[in-house]
C-alpha positions in Angstrom: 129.0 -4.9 92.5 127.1 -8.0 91.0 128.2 -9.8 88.0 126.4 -9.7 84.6 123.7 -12.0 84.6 124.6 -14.1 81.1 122.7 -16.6 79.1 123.3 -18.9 76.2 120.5 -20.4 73.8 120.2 -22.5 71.0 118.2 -22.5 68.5 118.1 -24.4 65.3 122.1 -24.9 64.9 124.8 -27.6 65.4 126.1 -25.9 68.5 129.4 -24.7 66.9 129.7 -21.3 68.3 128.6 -22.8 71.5 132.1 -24.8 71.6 133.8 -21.4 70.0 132.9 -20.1 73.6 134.4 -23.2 75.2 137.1 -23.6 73.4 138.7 -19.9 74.6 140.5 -22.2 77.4 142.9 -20.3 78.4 140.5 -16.8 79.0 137.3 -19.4 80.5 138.3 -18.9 83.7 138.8 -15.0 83.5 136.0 -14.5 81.4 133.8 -16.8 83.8 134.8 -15.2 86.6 133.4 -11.7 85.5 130.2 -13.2 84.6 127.2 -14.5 85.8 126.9 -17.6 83.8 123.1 -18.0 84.6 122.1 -20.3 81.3 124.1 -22.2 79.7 122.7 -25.8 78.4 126.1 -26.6 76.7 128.5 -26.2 79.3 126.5 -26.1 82.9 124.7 -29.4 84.3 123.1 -27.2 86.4 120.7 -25.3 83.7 119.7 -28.6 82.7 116.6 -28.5 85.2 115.2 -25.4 83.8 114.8 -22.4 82.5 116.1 -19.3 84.7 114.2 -16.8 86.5 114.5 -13.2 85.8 116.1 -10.9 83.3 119.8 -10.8 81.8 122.3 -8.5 80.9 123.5 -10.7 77.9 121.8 -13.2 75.8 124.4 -15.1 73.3 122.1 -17.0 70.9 123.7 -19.4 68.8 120.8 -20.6 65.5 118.3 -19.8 63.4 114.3 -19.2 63.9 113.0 -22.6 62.2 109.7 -23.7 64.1 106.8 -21.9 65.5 107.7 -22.8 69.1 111.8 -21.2 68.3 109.7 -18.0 67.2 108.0 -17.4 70.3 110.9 -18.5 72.4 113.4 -16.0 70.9 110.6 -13.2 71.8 110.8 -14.5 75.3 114.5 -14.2 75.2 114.8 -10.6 73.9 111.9 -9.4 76.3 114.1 -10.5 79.4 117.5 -9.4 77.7 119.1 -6.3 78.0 121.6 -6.7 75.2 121.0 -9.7 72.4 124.3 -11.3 70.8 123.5 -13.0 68.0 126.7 -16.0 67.1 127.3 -17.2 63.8 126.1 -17.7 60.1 122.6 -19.8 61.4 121.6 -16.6 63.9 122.7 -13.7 61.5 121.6 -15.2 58.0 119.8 -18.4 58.4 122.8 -21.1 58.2 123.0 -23.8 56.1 119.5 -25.0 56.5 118.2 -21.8 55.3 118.7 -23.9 51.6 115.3 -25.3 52.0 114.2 -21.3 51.5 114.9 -22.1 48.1 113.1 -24.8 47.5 109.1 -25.9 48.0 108.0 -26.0 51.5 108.5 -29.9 52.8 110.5 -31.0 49.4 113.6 -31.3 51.3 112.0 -32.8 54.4 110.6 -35.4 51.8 113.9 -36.6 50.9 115.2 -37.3 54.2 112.6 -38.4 56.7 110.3 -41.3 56.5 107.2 -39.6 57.4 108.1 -35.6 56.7 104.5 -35.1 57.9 105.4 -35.6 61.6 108.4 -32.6 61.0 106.8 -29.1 62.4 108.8 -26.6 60.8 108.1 -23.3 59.4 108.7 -23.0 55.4 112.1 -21.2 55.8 115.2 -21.1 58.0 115.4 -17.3 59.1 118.1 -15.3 61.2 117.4 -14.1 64.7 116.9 -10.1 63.1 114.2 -11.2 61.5 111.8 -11.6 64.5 113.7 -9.1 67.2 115.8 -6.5 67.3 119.7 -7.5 67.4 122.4 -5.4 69.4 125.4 -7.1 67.8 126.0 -9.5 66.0 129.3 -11.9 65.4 129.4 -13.8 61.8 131.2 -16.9 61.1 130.8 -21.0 60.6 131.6 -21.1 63.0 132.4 -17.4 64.8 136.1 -16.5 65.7 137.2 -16.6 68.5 139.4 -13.1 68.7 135.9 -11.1 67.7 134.3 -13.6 70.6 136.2 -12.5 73.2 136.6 -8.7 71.8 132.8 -8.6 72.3 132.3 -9.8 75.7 135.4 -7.8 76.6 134.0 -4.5 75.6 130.3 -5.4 76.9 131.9 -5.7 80.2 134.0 -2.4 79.7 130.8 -0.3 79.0 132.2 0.3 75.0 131.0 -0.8 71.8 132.8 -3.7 70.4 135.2 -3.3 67.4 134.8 -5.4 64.5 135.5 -6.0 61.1 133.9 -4.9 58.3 136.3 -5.0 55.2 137.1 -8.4 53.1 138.6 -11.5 53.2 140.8 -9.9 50.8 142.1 -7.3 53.1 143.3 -10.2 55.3 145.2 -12.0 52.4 147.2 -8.7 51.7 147.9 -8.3 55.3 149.6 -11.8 55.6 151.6 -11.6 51.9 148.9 -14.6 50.7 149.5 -14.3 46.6 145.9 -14.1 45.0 144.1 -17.5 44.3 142.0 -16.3 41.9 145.0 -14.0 39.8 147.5 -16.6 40.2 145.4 -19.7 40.1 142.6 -19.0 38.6 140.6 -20.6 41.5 137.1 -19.4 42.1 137.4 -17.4 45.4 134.1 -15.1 47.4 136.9 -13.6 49.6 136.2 -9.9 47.9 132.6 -10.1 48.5 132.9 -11.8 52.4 133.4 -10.5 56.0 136.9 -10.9 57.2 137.3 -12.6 60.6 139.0 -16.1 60.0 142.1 -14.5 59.1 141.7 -15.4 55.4 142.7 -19.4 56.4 141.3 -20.9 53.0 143.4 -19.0 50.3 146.7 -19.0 52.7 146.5 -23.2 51.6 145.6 -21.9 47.9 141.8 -22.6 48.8 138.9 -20.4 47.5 137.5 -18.6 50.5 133.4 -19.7 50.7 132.0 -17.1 52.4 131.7 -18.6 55.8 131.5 -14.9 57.4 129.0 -13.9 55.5 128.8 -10.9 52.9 131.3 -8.0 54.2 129.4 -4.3 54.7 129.6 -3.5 50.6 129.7 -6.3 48.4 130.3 -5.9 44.8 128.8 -9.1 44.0 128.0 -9.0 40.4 131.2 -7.7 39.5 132.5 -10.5 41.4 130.3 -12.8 39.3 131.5 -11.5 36.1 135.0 -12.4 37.2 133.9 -15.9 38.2 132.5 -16.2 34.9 135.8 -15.0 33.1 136.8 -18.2 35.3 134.7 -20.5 33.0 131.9 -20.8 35.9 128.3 -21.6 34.8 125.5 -19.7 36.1 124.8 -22.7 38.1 128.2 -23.0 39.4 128.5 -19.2 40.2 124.6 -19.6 41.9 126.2 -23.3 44.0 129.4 -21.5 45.0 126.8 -18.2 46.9 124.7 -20.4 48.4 126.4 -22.2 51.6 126.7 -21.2 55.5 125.1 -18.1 54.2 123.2 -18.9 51.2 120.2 -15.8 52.5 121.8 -13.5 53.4 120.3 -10.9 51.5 123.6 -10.3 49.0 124.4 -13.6 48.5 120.7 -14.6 48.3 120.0 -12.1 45.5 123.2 -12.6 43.5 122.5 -16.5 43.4 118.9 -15.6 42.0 120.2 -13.8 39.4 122.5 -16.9 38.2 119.7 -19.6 38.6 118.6 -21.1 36.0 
C-alpha cells in the first residue's frame, strides 16, 4: 500500500512551525517512515530543484497570503491537495505581519525599506481560509508539538484529529498554576485564548498573550472590562489584542473597540 504523498509550503512566515515539525526528533523517523515526504523546502535538498508533480494527500502550509503571486500559489496548492493543514498563527489569522491591516497601505513598508516602492505586497496580511477552503487547522506561535503529531497521527489512522478548544485558563487549573491576574494583578488574555502551550506564560507568573489565538467562545469584552479594573488604558487593552494574532476576527474587533 503506498505511503501518503505529503507536502510542506511556506508562505509569508518565519518558518517556525516548519522547525515544530523537525524538532519532533524522536517520532521523525516513525512519522517519516509512514509518509511520503514529497515537498519539503526546509528539511529535503532534494525539493530544492523544483516543484513536484502530481497531487497529495496532505498539504502542511506554514504562513500567511501577503502578495499576489502567494494568492495564486495557495490556489494551486489546494487544487492538487486532498486534505489542507494549515500551521500556526500567520496561516490561521494572518501572524504578526497582519499589523500593517491596521494601518495605511505602504505606511509600514515606508518606515523600513529604502525604496518601499520596489515591495509588491497586497494591502493586508490574511490567513490561508481566506482564499481556500481549510480542513484543519493547528494554532500557535509557533504550533505545539503534542497537537502536531495528534494530527498527522489521526490523518494516517483515517479519524478526525482531537484538539483543543477551551482556554489557557483551563490548562492553569489543570497544573495548580495560582491566577496571575487574581493574585498579581497582572494583565493576562489566557480566558479569551486557545489552549495548547500548556499555559507556559502564567506557570513563570507571566501574562498569557494569546499566541494560540482566540479559543472557540471568547468573552472578550468582559475580559476587557477586567483589564480595565487593572488600570489598562484603552490603548494598552487595544496593544495587549493585537500580536501573533492581532486579526483574528475576536481579537481584531475587540482591539477596535479600545482604539482611540
Amino acid at each position: 500500500m503506498p505511503r501518503p504523498r505529503v507536502a510542506v509550503w511556506k508562505f509569508a512566515s518565519c518558518d517556525g512551525c516548519q522547525l515544530t515539525l523537525l524538532d519532533c526528533e524522536d517520532l521523525l523517523p516513525e512519522i517519516f517512515a509512514a509518509l511520503d515526504i514529497a515537498y519539503f523546502p526546509e528539511a529535503l535538498r532534494t525539493s530544492a530543484a523544483g516543484l513536484p508533480e502530481g497531487a497529495f494527500d496532505l498539504s502542511l502550509v506554514e504562513g500567511s497570503i501577503a502578495t499576489a503571486a502567494d494568492a495564486a500559489r495557495i490556489r494551486d496548492v489546494r487544487d492538487r491537495s486532498r486534505l489542507l493543514v494549515t500551521l500556526g498563527a500567520c496561516a490561521t489569522a494572518g501572524g504578526i505581519q497582519a499589523l500593517r491591516n491596521f494601518a495605511e497601505p505602504g505606511a509600514f513598508a515606508a518606515l523600513v525599506y529604502p525604496s518601499p516602492e520596489t515591495i509588491d505586497a497586497l494591502a493586508a496580511s490574511t490567513p490561508i481560509g481566506d482564499h481556500v477552503a481549510v480542513d484543519f487547522e493547528l494554532h500557535g506561535c509557533p504550533i505545539a508539538k503534542p497537537q502536531l503529531v495528534e494530527t498527522i497521527s489521526a490523518l494516517l489512522a483515517g479519524r478526525r484529529p482531537t484538539l483543543p478548544g477551551h482556554s489557557v485558563c483551563i490548562d492553569c487549573k489543570a497544573r495548580g498554576t495560582t491566577c496571575v491576574s487574581v493574585a498579581r494583578g497582572v494583565p493576562c488574555l489566557g480566558p479569551v485564548t486557545r489552549s495548547g502551550c500548556g499555559a507556559i506564560c502564567p506557570a513563570y507568573a507571566r501574562g498569557c498573550y494569546g499566541c494560540h489565538g482566540p479559543m472557540e467562545t471568547p468573552n472578550t469584552a468582559a475580559l476587557a472590562a477586567s483589564l480595565r479594573a487593572l488600570g489598562l488604558e484603552r490603548p494598552e487593552i487595544a496593544r495587549l489584542f493585537r500580536t501573533f494574532n492581532a486579526a483574528a476576527p475576536a481579537f481584531r474587533e475587540e482591539s477596535a473597540r479600545h482604539d482611540d
